[in-house]
N, C-alpha and C positions, 0 to 999 in steps of 0.2 A: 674553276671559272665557267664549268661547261652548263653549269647552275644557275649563274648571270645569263649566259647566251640563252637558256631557255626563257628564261625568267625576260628579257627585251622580247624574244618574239612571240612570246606569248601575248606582251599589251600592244604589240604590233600589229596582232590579229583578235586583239579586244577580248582574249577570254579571261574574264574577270576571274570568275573560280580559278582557276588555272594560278593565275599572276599570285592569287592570294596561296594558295597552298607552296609557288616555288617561293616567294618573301619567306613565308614562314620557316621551310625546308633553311633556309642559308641562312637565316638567326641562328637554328636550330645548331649548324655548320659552323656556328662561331665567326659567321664574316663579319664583319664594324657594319652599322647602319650606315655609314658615310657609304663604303664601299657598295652595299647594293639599290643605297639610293642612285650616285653616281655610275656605275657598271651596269646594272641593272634596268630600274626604274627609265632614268633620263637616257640615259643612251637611247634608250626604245621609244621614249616622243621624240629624240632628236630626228630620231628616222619616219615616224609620224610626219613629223614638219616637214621630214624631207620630200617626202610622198607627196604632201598635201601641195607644196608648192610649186612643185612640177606634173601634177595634177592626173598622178598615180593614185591619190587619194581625194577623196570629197568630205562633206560636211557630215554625212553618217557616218563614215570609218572614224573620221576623227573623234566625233562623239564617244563611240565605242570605246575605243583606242583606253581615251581620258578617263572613260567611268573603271576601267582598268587599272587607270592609273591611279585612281581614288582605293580601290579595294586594295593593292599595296602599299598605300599612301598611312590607311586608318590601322596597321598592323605598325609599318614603320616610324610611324610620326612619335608616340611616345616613348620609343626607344632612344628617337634622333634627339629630341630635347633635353632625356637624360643624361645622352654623353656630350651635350655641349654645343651640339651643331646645328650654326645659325644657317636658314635661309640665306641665299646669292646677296638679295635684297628685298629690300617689299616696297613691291608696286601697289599705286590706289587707279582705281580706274570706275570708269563712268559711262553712260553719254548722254552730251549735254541736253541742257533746258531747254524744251519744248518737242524733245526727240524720244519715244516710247522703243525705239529697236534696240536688242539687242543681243541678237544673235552672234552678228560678228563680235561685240565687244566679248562672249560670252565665251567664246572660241580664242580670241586673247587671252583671256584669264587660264584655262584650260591648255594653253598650249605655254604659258610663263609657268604654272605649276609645275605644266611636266618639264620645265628646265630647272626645277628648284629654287623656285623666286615664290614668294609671299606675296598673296594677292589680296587688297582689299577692296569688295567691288562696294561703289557706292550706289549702284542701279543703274535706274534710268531718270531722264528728265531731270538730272542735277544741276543745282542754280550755281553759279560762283561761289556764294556764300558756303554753300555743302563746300565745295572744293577745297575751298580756304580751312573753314572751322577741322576738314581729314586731314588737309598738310599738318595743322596745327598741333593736332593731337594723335596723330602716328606717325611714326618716324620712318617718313616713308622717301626714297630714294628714285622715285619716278612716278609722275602723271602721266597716266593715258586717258586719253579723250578722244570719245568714239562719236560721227555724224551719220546718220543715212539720207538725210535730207538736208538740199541744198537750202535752203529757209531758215534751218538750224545751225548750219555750220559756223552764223556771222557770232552765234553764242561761244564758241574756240577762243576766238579772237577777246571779246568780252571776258571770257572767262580769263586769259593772263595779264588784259588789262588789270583784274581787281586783283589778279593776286600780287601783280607791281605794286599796285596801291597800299595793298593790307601786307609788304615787307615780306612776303612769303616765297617770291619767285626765285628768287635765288637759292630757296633749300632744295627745289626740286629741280630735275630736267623734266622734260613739257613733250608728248611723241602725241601725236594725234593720227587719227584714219579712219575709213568709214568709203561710204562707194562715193560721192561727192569730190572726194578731199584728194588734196594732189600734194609733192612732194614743193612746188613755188608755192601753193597755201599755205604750207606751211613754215616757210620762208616769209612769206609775208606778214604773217601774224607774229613771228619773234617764237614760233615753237625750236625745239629742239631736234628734232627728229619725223618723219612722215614712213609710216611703213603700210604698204599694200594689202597684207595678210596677215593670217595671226603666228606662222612662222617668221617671216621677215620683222613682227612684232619684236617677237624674243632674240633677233640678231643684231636688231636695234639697242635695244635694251642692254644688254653682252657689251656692246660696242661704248655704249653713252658711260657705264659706271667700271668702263676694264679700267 
């Protein structure tokens, strides 16, 4: 196990090389890909997250942290499909029409991988119609909708109107955030969920599909 411990503080301290050669070592060890995705891998963004949210950590650790997290990710991922192991669930995420940010969304995505969730980013400045036609055709288990401008935000709201409309809203749960958006916004528009950061994203997330 003391293989997994190295292997979490290694992407804890973002050293990519590093993460990449202990994944490989504990293949090598004969551990299940589950196990050093789970022991390994996640446990070490959970602590990421943890950092981040109590602001032990900033937006360049995190960065780091995740491209770590990627370089044990491209070693482990086509082992994890061959033995059958699906992703938590898959998330599609966005931010809406007429909004070009997206940093924080981008830090969501990054911080739902490192918990073993499926990400499908749809960009930026996504219209409803994007939203609706990715429900459609990914079988995706949560929208996130990300604002940084209060000007944009009133497109959240728009955006679950259409998907009432187009029969779609009840496949997904709905979590939005962005620097704008508050946790009654999103009470008010019929979302599902309002999370402040991109840790508290992924406790959201956890929470909405346990």
């Amino acid at each position: 196990m003391s293989n997994l411990k190295s292997l979490s503080e290694s992407l804890i301290n973002g050293k990519a090389d590093e993460v990449r050669r202990l994944t490989q070592e504990a293949i090598e060890a004969r551990m299940s890909p589950q196990q050093i995705l789970n022991d390994g891998l996640v446990l070490g963004m959970a602590e990421v997250g943890r950092r981040f949210k109590n602001n032990e950590f900033y937006v360049p650790e995190v960065l780091i942290a995740a491209r770590a997290m990627k370089a044990g990710m491209e070693i482990l991922k086509p082992l994890l499909s061959d033995a059958g192991v699906k992703p938590a669930a898959k998330i599609l995420l966005g931010t809406v029409k007429g909004d070009l940010h997206d940093i924080g969304k981008n830090l969501v995505g990054m911080m739902l991988e490192g918990g073993g969730f499926e990400v499908v980013d749809l960009g930026v400045d996504v219209s409803p119609e994007k939203y609706i036609d990715a429900v459609r055709n990914n079988e995706v288990q949560v929208l996130g909708m990300s604002a940084l401008l209060t000007t944009t935000m009133v497109n959240m709201k728009e955006t679950i109107s259409a998907l009432k409309n187009a029969n779609v809203r009840d496949q997904v749960k709905v979590i939005i955030g962005g620097a704008p958006v508050t946790d009654q916004y999103a009470t008010e528009i019929g979302a599902d969920g309002y999370a402040a950061d991109a840790a508290s994203a992924v406790d959201l997330v956890k929470q909405l599909i346990g």
